[in-house]
C-alpha positions as CSV (number, residue, x, y, z in Angstrom):
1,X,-67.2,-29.1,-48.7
2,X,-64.7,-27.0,-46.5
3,X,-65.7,-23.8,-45.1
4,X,-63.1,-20.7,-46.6
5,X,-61.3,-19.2,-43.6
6,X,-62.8,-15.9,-41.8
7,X,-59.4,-14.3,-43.0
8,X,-60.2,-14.8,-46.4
9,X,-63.7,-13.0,-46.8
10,X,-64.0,-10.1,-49.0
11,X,-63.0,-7.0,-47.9
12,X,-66.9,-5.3,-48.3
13,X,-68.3,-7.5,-45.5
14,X,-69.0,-5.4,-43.2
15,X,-68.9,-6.5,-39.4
16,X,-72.4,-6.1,-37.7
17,X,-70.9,-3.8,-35.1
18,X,-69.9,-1.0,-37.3
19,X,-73.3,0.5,-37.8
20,X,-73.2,1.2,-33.8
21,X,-69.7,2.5,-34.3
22,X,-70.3,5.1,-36.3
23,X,-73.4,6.3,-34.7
24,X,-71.5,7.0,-31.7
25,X,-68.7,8.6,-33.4
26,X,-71.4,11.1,-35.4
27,X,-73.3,11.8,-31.8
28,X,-69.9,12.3,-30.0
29,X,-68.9,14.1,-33.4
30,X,-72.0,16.1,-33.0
31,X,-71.8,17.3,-28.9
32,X,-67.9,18.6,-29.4
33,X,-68.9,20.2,-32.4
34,X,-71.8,21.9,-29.9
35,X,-69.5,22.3,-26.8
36,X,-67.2,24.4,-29.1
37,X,-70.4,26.4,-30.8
38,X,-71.5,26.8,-27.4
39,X,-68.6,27.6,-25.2
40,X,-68.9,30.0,-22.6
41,X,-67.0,33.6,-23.1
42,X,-65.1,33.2,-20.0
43,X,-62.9,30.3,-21.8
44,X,-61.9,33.1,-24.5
45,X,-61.0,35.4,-21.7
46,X,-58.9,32.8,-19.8
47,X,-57.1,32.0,-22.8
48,X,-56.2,35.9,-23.6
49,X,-54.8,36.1,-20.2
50,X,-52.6,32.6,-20.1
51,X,-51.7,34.0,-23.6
52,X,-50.5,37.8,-22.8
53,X,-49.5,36.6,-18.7
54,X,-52.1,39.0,-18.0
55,X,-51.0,42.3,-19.3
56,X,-54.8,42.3,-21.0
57,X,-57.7,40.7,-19.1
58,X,-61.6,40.7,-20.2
59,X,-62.8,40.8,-17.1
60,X,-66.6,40.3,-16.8
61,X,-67.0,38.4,-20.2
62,X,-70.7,37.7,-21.7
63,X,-72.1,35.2,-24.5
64,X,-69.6,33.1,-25.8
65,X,-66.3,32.9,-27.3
66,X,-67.8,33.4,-30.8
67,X,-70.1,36.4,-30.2
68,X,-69.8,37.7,-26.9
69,X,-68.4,41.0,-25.0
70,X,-66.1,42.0,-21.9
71,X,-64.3,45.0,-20.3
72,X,-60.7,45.2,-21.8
73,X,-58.2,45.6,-19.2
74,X,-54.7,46.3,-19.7
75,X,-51.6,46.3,-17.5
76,X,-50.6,44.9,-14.1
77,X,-49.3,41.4,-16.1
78,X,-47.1,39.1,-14.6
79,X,-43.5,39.8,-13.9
80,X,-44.1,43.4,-15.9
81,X,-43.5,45.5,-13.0
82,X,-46.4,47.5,-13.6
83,X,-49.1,47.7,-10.4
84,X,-52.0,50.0,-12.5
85,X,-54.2,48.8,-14.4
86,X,-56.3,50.7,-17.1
87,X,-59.4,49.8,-18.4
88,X,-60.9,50.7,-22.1
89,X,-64.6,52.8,-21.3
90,X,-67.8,50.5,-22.0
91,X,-67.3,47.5,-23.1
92,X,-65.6,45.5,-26.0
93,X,-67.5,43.2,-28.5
94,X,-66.2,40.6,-30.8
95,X,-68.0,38.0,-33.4
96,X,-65.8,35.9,-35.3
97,X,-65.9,34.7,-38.3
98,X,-64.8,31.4,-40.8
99,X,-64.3,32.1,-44.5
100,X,-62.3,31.1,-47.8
101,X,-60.6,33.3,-49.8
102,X,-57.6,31.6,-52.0
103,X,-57.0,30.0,-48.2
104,X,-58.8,29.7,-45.0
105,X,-59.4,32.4,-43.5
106,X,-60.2,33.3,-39.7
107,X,-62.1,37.3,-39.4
108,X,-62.7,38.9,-36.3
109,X,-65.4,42.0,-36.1
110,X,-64.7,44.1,-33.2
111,X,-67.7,46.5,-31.6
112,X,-65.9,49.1,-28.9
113,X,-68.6,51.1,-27.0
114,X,-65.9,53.5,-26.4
115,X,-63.5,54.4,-29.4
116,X,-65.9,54.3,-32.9
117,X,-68.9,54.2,-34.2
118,X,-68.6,51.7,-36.8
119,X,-67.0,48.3,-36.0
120,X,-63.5,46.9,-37.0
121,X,-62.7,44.3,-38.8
122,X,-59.5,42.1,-38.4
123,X,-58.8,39.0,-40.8
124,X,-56.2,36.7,-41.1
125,X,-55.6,34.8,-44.2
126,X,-53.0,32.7,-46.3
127,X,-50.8,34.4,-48.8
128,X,-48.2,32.1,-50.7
129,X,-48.6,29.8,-47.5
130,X,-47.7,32.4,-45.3
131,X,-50.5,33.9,-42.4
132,X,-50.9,37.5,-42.9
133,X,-53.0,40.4,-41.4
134,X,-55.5,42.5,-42.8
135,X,-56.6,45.3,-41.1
136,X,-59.9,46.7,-43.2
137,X,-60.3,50.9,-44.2
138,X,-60.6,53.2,-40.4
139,X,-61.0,56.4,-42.4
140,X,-59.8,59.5,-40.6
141,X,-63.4,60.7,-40.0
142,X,-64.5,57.5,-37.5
143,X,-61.0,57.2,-36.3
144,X,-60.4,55.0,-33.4
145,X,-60.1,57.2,-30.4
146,X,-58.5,55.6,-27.4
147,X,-57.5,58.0,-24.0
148,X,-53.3,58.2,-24.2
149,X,-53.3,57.7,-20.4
150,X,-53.7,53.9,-21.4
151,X,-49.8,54.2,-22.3
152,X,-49.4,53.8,-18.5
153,X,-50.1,50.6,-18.9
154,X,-46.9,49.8,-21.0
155,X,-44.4,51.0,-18.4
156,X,-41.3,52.8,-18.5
157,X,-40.8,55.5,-19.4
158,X,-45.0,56.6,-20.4
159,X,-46.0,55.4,-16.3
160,X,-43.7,58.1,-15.5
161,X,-44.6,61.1,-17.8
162,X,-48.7,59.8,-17.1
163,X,-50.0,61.4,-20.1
164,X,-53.7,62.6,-20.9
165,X,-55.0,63.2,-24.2
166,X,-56.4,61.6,-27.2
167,X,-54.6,58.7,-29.4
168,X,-56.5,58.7,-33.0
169,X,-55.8,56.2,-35.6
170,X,-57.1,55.8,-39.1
171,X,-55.5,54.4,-41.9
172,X,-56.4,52.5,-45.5
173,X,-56.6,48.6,-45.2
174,X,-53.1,47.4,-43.4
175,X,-51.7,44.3,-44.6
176,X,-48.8,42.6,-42.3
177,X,-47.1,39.5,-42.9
178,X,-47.1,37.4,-39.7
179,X,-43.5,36.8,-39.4
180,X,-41.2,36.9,-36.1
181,X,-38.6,38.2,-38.2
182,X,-39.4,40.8,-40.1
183,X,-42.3,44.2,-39.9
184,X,-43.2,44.9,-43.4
185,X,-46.6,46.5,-43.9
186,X,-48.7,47.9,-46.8
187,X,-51.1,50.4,-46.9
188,X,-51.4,54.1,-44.9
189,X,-51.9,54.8,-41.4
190,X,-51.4,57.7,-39.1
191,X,-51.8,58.1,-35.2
192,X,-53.0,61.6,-34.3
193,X,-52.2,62.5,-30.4
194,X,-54.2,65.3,-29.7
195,X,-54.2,67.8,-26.6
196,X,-51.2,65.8,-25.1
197,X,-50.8,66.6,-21.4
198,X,-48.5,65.4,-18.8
199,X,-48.0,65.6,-15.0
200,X,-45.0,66.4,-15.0
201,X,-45.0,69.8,-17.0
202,X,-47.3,72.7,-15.8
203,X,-47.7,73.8,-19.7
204,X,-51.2,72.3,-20.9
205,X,-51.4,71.0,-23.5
206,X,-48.4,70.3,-24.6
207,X,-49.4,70.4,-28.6
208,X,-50.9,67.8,-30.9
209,X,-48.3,65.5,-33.2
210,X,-48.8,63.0,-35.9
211,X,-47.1,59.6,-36.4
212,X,-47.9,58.1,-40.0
213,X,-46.5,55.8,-42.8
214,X,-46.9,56.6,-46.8
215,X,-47.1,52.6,-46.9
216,X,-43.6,52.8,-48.9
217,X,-42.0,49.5,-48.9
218,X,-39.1,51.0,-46.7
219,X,-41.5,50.9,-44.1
220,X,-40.5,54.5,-42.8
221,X,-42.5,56.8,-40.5
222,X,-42.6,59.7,-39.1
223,X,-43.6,62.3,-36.4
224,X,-44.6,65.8,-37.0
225,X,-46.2,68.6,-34.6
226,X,-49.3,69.7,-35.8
227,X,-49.5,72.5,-33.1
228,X,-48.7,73.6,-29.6
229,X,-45.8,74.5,-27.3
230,X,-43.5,71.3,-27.4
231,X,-42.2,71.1,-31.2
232,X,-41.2,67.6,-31.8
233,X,-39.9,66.3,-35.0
234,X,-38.6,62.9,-36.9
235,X,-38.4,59.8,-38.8
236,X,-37.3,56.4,-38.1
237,X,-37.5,52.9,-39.9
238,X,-38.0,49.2,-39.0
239,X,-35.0,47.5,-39.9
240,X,-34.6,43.7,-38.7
241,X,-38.3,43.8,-36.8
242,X,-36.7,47.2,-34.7
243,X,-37.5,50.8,-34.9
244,X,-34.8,52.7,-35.2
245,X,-35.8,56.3,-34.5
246,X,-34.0,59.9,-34.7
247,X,-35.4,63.3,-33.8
248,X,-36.0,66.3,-31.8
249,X,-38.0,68.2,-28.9
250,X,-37.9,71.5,-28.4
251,X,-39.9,74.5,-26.7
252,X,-41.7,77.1,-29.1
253,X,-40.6,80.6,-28.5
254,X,-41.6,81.9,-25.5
255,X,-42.3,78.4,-23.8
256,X,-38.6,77.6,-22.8
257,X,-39.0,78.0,-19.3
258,X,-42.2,76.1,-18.8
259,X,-40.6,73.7,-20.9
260,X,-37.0,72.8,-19.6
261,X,-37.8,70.5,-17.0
262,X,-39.8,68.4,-19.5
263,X,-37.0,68.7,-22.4
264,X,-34.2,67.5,-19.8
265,X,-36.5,64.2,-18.8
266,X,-37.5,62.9,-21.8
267,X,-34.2,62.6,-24.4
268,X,-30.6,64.4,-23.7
269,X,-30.2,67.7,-24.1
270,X,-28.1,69.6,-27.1
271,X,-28.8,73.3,-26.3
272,X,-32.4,73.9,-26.4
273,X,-33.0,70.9,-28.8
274,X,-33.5,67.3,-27.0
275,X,-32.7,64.8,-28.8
276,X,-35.2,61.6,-28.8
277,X,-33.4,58.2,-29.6
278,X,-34.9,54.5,-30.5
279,X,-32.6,51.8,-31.6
């Protein structure tokens, strides 16, 4: 009786090799899944500086890139022109997070020894198939507090003016779309800038001034004095991913002398009003 051809046995035979196979697929399986668990902080802080050309480094990173902390150090990237560099006080801690929620998500928690006592917590999720950005309650009373001299770090024109001060920001949760082409936000936010100084007035402080957003869908803001000697006041809008921006400075009674050099250097002058001009 003839043999049937190897080619025609059924297609459940299993070839004694596999077994083997798939035991070295699970254990190789198994030690990238642990390389990945286990990989060392300093891989997250290379990839943040390839990422930003080095305008934020996390220099002396510890645990790993899941749970782990560094000093945050901003400025002095590549090609920016900027020689300073600034760093955040105490150190930065981040633990990350997998989750589902109608979509993958990806959630970041945040521990700064410097700026708030409570942690923050950033998530990222899918909404209609689009990535979008959730940015959970600050609440005005643990604001994040940052020093406004880290505005250095940004360039022209704030490494010129070298501000001191306070930059507080608190808002309700933020949500923002993750799209190149267009800023659209929801929820409330304000940025305090308290005690503002800069070198290059003798008048200190300056005042205090608000920036904040009702969370219209207009996506409008504005800045208001909330005291001091330099009265500054506006509102602009993001219109195609730009802020276009229209308002004034101008000395306080009394102040217009210790003031003028400061009001010619930072918009153009219009009598004793400077205007201030974005977009």
């Amino acid at each position: 009786m003839r043999r049937p051809s190897p080619l025609l046995q059924s297609s459940g035979d299993t070839p004694p090799h596999a077994p083997w196979a798939w035991m070295v697929g699970g254990l190789l399986c198994g030690a990238l899944c642990t390389t990945l668990w286990m990989a060392p902080a300093r891989w997250l802080a290379s990839g943040v500086a390839q990422i930003t050309a080095d305008r934020l480094q996390l220099q002396a990173p510890q645990g790993s890139i899941w749970h782990g902390s560094a000093q945050w150090v901003l400025g002095a990237g590549k090609d920016s022109g900027i020689s300073e560099t600034l760093s955040l006080p105490g150190r930065m801690g981040w633990a990350w997070q997998l989750g589902w929620a109608a979509g993958p998500t990806v959630g970041v928690t945040l521990h700064p020894d410097c700026c708030r006592r409570a942690p923050i917590t950033l998530q990222v999720g899918w909404n209609n198939g689009k990535p979008r950005l959730t940015v959970h309650e600050i609440a005005e009373t643990d604001s994040l507090r940052i020093p406004a001299k880290l505005l250095t770090a940004l360039g022209a024109p704030w490494n010129s003016l070298q501000l001191n001060g306070t930059i507080a920001f608190s808002g309700s949760t933020l949500q923002l779309p993750l799209q190149p082409s267009k800023v659209l936000w929801d929820g409330r936010w304000q940025l305090d800038i308290l005690n503002l100084e800069s070198s290059i007035s003798t008048l200190r402080p300056l005042g205090s001034y608000r920036i904040s957003s009702d969370g219209s869908t207009s996506n409008q803001v504005q800045i208001n004095t909330l005291n001091g000697a330099l009265l500054i006041e506006g509102q602009g809008q993001f219109v195609s991913n730009r802020l276009r921006f229209r308002g004034y400075a101008e000395a306080a009674p009394g102040n217009e002398d210790a003031l003028n050099n400061l009001l010619n250097i930072i918009g153009r002058r219009q009598g004793p009003r400077t205007l201030l001009q974005i977009g």
